[in-house]
C-alpha positions as CSV (number, residue, x, y, z in Angstrom):
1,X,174.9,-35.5,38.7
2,X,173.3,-32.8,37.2
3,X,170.1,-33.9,36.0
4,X,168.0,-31.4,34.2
5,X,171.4,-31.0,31.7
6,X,171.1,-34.6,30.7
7,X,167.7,-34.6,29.7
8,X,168.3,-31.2,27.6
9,X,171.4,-32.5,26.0
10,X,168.9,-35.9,25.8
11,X,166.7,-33.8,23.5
12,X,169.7,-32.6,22.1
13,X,171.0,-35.9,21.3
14,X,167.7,-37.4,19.7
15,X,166.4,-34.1,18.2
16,X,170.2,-35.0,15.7
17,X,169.3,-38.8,15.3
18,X,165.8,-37.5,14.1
19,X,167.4,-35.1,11.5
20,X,170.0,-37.6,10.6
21,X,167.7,-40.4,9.8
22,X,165.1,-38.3,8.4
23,X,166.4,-35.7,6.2
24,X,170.2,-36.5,6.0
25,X,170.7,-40.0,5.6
26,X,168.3,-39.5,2.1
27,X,170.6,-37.0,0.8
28,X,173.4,-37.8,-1.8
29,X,176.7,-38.8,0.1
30,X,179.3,-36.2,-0.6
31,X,176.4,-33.5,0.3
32,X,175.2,-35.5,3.0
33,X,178.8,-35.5,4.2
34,X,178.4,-31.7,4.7
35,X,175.7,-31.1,6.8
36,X,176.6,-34.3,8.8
37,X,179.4,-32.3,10.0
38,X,177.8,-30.0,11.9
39,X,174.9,-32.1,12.7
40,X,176.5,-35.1,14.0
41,X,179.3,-33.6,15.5
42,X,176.3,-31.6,17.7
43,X,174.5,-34.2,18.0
44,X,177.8,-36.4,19.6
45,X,178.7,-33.9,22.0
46,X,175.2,-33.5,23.2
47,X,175.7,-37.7,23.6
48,X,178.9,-37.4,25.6
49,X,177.4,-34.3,27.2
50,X,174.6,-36.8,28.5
51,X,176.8,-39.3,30.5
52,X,178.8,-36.1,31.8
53,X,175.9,-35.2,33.5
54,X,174.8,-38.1,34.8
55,X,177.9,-38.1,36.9
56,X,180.7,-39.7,34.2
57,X,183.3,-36.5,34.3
58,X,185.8,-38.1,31.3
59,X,183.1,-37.9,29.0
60,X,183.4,-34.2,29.4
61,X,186.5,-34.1,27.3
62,X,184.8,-36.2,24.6
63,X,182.1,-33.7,24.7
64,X,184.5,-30.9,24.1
65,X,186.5,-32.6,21.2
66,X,182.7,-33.0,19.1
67,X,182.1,-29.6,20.1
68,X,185.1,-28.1,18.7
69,X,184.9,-30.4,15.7
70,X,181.3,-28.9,15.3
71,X,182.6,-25.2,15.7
72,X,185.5,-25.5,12.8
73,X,184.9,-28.7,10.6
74,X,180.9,-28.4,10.9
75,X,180.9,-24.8,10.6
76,X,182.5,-24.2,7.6
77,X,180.5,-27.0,6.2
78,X,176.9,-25.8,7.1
79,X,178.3,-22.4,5.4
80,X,179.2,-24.5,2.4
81,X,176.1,-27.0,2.5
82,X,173.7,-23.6,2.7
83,X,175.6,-22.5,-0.1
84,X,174.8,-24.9,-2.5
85,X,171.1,-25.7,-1.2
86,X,170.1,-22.0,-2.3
87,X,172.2,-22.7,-5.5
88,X,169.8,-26.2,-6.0
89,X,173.5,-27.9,-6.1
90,X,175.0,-31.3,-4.9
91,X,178.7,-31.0,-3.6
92,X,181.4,-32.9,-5.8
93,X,183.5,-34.9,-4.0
94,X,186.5,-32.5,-4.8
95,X,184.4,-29.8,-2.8
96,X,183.4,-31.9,0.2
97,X,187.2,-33.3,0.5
98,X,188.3,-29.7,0.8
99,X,186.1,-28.0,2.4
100,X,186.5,-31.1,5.0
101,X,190.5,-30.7,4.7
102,X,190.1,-26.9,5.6
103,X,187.8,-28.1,8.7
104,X,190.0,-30.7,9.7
105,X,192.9,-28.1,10.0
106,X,191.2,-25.5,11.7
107,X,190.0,-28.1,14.2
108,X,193.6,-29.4,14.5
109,X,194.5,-26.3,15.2
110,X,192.2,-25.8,17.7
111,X,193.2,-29.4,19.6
112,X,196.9,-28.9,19.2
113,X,197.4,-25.3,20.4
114,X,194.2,-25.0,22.8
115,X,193.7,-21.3,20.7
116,X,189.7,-20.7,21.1
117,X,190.6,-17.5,18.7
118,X,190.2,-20.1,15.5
119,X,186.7,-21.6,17.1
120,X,185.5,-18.2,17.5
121,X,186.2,-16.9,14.3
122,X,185.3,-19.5,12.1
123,X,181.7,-19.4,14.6
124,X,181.3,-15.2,14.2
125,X,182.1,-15.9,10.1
126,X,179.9,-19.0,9.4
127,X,176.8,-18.1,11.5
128,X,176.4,-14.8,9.8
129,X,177.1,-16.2,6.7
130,X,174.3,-18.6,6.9
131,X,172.3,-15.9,7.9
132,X,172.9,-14.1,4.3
133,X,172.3,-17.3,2.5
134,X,169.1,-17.9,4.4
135,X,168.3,-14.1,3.3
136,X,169.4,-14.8,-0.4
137,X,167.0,-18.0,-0.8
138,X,164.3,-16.3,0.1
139,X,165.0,-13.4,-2.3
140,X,165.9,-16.0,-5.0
141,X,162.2,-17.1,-4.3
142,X,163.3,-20.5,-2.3
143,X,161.3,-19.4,0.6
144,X,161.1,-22.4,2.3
145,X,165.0,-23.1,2.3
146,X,166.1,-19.5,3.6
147,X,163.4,-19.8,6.3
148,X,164.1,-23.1,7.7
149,X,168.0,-21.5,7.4
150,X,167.4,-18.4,9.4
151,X,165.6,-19.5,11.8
152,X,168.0,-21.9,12.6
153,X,170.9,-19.4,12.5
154,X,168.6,-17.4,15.1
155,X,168.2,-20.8,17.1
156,X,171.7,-20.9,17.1
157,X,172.6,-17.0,18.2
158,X,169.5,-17.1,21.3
159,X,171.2,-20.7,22.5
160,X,174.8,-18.7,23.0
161,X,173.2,-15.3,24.0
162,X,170.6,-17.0,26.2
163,X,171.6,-15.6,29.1
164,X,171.7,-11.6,27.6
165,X,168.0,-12.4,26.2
166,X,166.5,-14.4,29.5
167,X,168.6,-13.4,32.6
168,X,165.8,-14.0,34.8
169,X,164.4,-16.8,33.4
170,X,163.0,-20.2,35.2
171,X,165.1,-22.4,33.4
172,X,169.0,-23.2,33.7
173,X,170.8,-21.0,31.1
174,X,172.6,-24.7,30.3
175,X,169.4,-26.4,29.3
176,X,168.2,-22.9,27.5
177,X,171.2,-23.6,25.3
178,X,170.7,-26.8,24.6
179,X,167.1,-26.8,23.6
180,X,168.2,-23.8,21.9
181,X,170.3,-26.3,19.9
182,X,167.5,-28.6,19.1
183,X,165.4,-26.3,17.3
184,X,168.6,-24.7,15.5
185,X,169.3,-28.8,14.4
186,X,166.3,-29.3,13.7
187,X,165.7,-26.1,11.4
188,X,168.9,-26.7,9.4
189,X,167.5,-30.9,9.3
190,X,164.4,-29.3,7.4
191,X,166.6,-26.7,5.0
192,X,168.7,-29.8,4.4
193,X,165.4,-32.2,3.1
194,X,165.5,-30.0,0.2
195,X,168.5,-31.3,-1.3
196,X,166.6,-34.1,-2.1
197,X,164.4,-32.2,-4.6
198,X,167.4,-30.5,-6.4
């Protein structure tokens, strides 16, 4: 049992109900589909990650199959949902299905052949690629949107590189990462709110 990992990935898990209920479940469906990708997938690894802490080792494959789901299917949706939240757009169904197909295959891929290469390139394409969409809300004047999306890309690059930024630091780099996570969720739950007002 490892407990100071459950309660971060506890935060973890509640931070993405919070989002979901409160920004996503609002939005319309094919665009909610989108950033419920990312977010939920998260947010049910975090779950899983949870009872593997708490002593429950199988759940740490389930863990690993949401978190792989999140790093191809949900990353190549947050790219797509940012997209179309700086462009004041809802996604078609045609979109969502394929950018879901494309997800789906990557993260087949991934399962199937075990090659982290795919996770890690979709993960080094999508995060800086939110990061330019954050940067072009805010110079197409939607300064609320870009900021809640860059500073839930930076969320996201501290919680991997946590250990580079705070080597010394009090807390476990594990529960760094995950409340890390939290805030990233959480930032990209607030960018998200604004689909409602396109």
């Amino acid at each position: 049992m490892e407990l100071s990992h459950a309660i971060s990935d506890a935060v973890l898990t509640l931070t993405g109900i919070f989002v979901f209920f409160q920004y996503l479940q609002k939005l319309e469906f094919n665009t909610c589909l989108l950033w419920e990708a990312f977010i939920l997938s998260v947010t049910a690894a975090a779950f899983f990650g949870v009872i593997r802490f708490l002593g429950f080792q199988p759940a740490r494959s389930i863990s690993e199959f949401f978190q792989h789901l999140a790093g191809t299917t949900g990353g190549i949706s947050l790219v797509t949902a940012s997209f179309l939240i700086v462009q004041r757009k809802h996604a078609n169904k045609n979109l969502t299905y394929l950018v879901l197909a494309i997800g789906f295959i990557a993260f087949g891929v991934v399962q199937l052949t075990g090659n982290q290469k795919v996770l890690q390139t979709i993960s080094m394409i999508a995060i800086p690629a939110v990061l330019l969409i954050g940067i072009w809300g805010i110079i197409k004047k939607q300064t609320s949107v870009g900021s809640w999306l860059i500073l839930g890309v930076l969320a996201l690059i501290l919680a991997t590189y946590n250990k580079s930024f705070m080597p010394n630091n009090i807390l476990d780099p594990t529960d760094v990462y995950h409340y890390l996570l939290a805030i990233g969720v959480f930032c990209f739950g607030r960018a998200a709110r604004h689909h409602q007002l396109n």
